[in-house]
SESE-157454 format. One line per field, with one value per residue (C-alpha): residue in three letters; x negated, y negated, z. Coordinates in steps of 0.5 Angstrom, whole numbers. Layout:
N
residu	[ALA, ...];
u	[X, ...];
v	[Y, ...];
w	[Z, ...];
REM end
This chain:
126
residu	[UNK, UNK, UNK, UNK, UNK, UNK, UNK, UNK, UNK, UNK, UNK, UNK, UNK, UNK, UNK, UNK, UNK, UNK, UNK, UNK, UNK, UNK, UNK, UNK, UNK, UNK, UNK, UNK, UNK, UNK, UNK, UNK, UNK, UNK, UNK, UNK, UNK, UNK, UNK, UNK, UNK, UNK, UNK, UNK, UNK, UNK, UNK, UNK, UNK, UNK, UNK, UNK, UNK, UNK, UNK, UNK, UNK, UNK, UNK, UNK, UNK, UNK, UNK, UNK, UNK, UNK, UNK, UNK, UNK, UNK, UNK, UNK, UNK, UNK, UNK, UNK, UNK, UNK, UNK, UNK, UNK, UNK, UNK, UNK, UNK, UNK, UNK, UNK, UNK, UNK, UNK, UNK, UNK, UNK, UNK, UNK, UNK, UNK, UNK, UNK, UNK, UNK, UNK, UNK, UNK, UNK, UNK, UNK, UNK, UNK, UNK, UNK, UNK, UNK, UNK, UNK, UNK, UNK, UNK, UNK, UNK, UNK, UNK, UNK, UNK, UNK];
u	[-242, -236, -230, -222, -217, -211, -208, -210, -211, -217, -221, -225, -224, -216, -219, -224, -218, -214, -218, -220, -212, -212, -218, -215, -208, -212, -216, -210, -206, -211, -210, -206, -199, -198, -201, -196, -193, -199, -206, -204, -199, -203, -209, -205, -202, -208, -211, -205, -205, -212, -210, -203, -205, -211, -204, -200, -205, -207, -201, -199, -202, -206, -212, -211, -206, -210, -216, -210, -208, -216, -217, -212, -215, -221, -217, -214, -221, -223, -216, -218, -225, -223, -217, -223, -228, -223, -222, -229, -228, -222, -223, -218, -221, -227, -231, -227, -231, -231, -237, -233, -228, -234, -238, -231, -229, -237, -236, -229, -231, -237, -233, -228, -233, -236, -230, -228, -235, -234, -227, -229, -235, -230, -225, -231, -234, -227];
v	[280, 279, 280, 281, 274, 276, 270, 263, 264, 268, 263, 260, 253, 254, 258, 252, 247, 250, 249, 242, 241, 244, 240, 233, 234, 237, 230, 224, 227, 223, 217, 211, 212, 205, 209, 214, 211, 209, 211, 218, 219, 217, 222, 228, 228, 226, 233, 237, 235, 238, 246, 245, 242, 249, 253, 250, 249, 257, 259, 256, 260, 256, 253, 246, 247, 250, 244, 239, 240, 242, 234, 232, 235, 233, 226, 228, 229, 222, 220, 223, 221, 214, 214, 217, 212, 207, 211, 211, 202, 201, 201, 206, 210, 209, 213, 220, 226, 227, 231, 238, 235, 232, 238, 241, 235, 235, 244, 243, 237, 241, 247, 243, 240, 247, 250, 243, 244, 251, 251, 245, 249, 254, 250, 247, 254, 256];
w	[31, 28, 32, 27, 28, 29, 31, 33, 41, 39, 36, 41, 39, 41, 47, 50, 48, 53, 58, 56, 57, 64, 66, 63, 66, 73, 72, 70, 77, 80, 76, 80, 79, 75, 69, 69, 63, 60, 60, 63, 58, 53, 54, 56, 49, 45, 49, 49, 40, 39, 40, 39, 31, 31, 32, 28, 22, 23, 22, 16, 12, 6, 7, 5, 11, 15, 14, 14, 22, 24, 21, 26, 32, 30, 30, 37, 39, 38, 40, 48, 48, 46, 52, 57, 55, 56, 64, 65, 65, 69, 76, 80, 75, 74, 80, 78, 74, 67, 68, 66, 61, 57, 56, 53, 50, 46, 46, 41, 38, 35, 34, 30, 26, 24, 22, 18, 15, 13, 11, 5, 3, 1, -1, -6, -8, -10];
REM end
């Protein structure tokens, strides 16, 4: 089944990425208070940069743009995991739940992958 995209809030990924930004800002609003500056503000806008960088890049129009902003969400992606791996460590936040956010996490980041992958595979056949 091949649904028409008319715009970025119609790719699934975009849609998962959203509610990956809800689940991670949900999460860091029970990190301490001293890492509002710091680990808190660090993850929220890594995971805020990964449907951001989707939208930007479909909407500019090229594929190489388009393959550009998707590799930096991609980015972001890894970013986020990293900042969470690090959260899981520390002791006021390592008894939180990351369940949720790294079933979406994995959910995007393969989504990503198969666009980037598809994309270059047209981009080589071109």
């Amino acid at each position: 089944m091949n649904e028409i995209i008319h715009s970025y809030k119609d790719l699934i990924v975009w849609q998962k990425s959203i509610e990956l930004v809800i689940c991670v800002y949900e999460l860091t609003e029970k990190f301490p208070r001293e890492e509002i500056y710091g680990l808190t503000s660090q993850i929220r806008r890594s995971v805020v940069s990964i449907p951001s960088n989707i939208a930007e890049g479909r909407r500019r129009g090229t594929r190489a743009d388009y393959l550009h902003f998707l590799r930096m969400s991609y980015g972001s992606g890894a970013e986020l995991e990293t900042q969470l791996i690090i959260a899981r460590k520390l002791p006021k936040t390592i008894k939180l739940d990351y369940n949720k956010i790294d079933s979406l996490l994995e959910e995007v980041m393969k989504m990503l992958n198969a666009m980037l992958n598809k994309l270059q595979a047209k981009k080589l056949s071109s």
